[in-house]
N, C-alpha and C positions, 0 to 999 in steps of 0.2 A: 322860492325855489320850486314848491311845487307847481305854483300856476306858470314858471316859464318851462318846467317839463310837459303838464295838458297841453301848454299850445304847440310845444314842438313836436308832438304826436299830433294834435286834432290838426292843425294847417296841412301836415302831409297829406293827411286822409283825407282832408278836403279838398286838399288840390285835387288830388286821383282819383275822386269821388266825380269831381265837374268833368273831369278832363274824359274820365271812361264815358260819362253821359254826353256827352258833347257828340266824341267819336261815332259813338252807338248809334247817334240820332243823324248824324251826317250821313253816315255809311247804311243804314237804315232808309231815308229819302234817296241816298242815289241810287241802291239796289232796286226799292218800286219804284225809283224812275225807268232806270234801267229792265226794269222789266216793262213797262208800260211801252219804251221806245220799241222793245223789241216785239211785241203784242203786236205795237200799231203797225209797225215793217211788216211783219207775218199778212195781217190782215188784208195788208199795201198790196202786197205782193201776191196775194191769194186769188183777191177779185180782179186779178188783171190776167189772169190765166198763164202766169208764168211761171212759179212753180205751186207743187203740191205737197203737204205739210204731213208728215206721218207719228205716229206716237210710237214710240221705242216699242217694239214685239217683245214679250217675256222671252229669255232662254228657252231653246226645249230641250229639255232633259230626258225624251224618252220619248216613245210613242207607242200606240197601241193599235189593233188591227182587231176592229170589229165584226166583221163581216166575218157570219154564219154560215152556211150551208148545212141541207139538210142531211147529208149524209154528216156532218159533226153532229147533230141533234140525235141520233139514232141510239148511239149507246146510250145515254142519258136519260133518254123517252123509257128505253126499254128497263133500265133499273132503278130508276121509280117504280112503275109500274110491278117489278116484281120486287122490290120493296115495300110495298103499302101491300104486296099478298104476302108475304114474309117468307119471298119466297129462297132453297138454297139454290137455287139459279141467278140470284140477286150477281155474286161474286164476278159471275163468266157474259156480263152483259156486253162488254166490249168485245170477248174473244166471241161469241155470235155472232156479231156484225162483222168483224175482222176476215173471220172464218167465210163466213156465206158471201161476202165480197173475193174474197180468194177463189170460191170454186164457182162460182157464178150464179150462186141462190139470187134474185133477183128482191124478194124479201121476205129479212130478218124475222119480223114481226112473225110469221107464219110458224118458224118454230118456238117462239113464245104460246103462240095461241092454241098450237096443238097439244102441249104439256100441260095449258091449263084446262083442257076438254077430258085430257088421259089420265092426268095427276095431280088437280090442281098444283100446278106448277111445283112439282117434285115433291111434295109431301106426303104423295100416299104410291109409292112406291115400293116394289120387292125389295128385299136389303140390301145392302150392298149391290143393287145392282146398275144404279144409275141410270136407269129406263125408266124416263118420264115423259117417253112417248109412246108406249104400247105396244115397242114393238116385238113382233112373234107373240101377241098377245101377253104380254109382259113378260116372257120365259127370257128374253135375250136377257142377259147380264154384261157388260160394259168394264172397262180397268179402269176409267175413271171417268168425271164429268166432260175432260176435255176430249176423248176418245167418241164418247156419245153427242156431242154435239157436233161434230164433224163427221160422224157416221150419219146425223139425222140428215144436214145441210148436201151431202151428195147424194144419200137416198133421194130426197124432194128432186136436189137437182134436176139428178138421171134417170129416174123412175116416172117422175110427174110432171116437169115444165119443161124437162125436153122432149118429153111423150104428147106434149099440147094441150096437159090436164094442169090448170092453172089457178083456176076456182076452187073453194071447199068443197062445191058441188062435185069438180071432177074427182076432185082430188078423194073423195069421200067413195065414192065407187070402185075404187080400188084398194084405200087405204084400211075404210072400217065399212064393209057393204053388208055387213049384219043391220046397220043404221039406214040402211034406203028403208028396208022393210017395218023400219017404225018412222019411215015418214022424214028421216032424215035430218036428226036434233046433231047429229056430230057436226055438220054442216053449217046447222043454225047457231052451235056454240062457238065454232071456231071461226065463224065470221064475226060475233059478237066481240067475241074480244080482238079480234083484226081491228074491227073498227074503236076501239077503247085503245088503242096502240096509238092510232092516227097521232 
C-alpha cells in the first residue's frame, strides 16, 4: 500500500516535471529564434537604407535650465566675498545688486569695495549708525542697512557716474581728496578689491 501511494505522488511529479522542461525548452528555442529572426530583418532592412532603428528614449520627467548669466552670478560673487571677511553686509548682498540695478549703478561691486577701504566692510563702524561707507566723514547715521545701501547706490549714481567720474581715481577726488595728497592709497584700495570681486 505504501509503494502504490510513492508512485501515485512520484508519476504525477514526474510527469509535470518533463512536461514543464519540455515547454520551457521549446518556448526557450523559439523565443532566441524569434529574436535572431527579428535581429536578422532589422539588420535586412537597415543596410538597404529603408528604415532607421531607434532605442526607446527614457521618459522625461523634468528639465532643467543651465544657463547662467553674469548678472545671476553677482549676488553670490558678492556674498562670498563678504563672507570669507565676516562681513554684516554678508545678509543684504542680493538687495545691493537688486538696488544698484534699479537706480542705474552700473556696478555693484564698487559699493562693496568702498566699505571695505572705510570699514572693513561694516566692522568698524559708529553704532548704530550703519555708515560703512564714511559718509560725512562717518557723522551720517542711517535707519537701517537697507536705507544706507540705497542712499550709497544713488549717491555714486548721481554724484559720480553721471558726473563722468567712473574710476576710483575719479571717483577719489571728490569722494576722500584728503587721499590725493598721500598719493592716493583710497584709490589703490578700492581698486584692489574691485578687482578681488571680478
Amino acid at each position: 500500500m505504501k509503494k502504490l501511494f510513492i508512485i501515485l505522488i512520484w508519476l504525477p511529479a514526474t510527469i509535470l516535471t518533463l512536461t514543464s522542461s519540455f515547454f520551457f525548452l521549446y518556448f526557450s528555442k523559439n523565443i532566441k529564434a524569434g529574436h535572431q529572426f527579428l535581429q536578422a530583418k532589422a539588420n535586412e532592412l537597415a543596410s538597404q537604407n529603408e528604415y532607421q532603428f531607434y532605442a526607446r528614449l527614457p521618459q522625461v520627467l523634468g528639465s532643467f535650465n543651465n544657463v547662467v548669466t553674469t548678472g545671476d552670478a553677482r549676488p553670490e560673487l558678492l556674498k562670498q566675498f563678504l563672507a570669507k571677511h565676516n562681513s554684516p553686509l554678508e545678509p543684504y548682498a542680493e538687495f545691493i545688486v537688486q538696488k544698484s540695478d534699479e537706480i542705474g549703478l552700473e556696478d555693484p561691486r564698487l559699493i562693496i569695495a568702498i566699505a571695505m577701504c572705510e570699514s572693513n566692510v561694516c566692522k568698524r563702524i559708529p553704532e548704530d549708525s550703519y555708515n560703512c561707507w564714511g559718509f560725512q566723514n562717518g557723522t551720517t547715521k542711517f535707519l537701517s542697512m537697507e536705507q544706507a545701501i540705497v542712499r550709497v547706490a544713488e549717491t555714486l549714481k548721481k554724484n559720480y557716474f553721471d558726473q563722468g567720474l567712473t574710476t576710483p581715481e575719479e571717483i577719489m577726488a571728490k569722494y576722500a581728496p584728503p587721499s590725493l595728497e598721500k598719493g592716493g592709497p583710497w584709490a589703490d584700495c578700492v581698486q584692489q578689491y574691485l578687482n578681488q570681486l571680478r
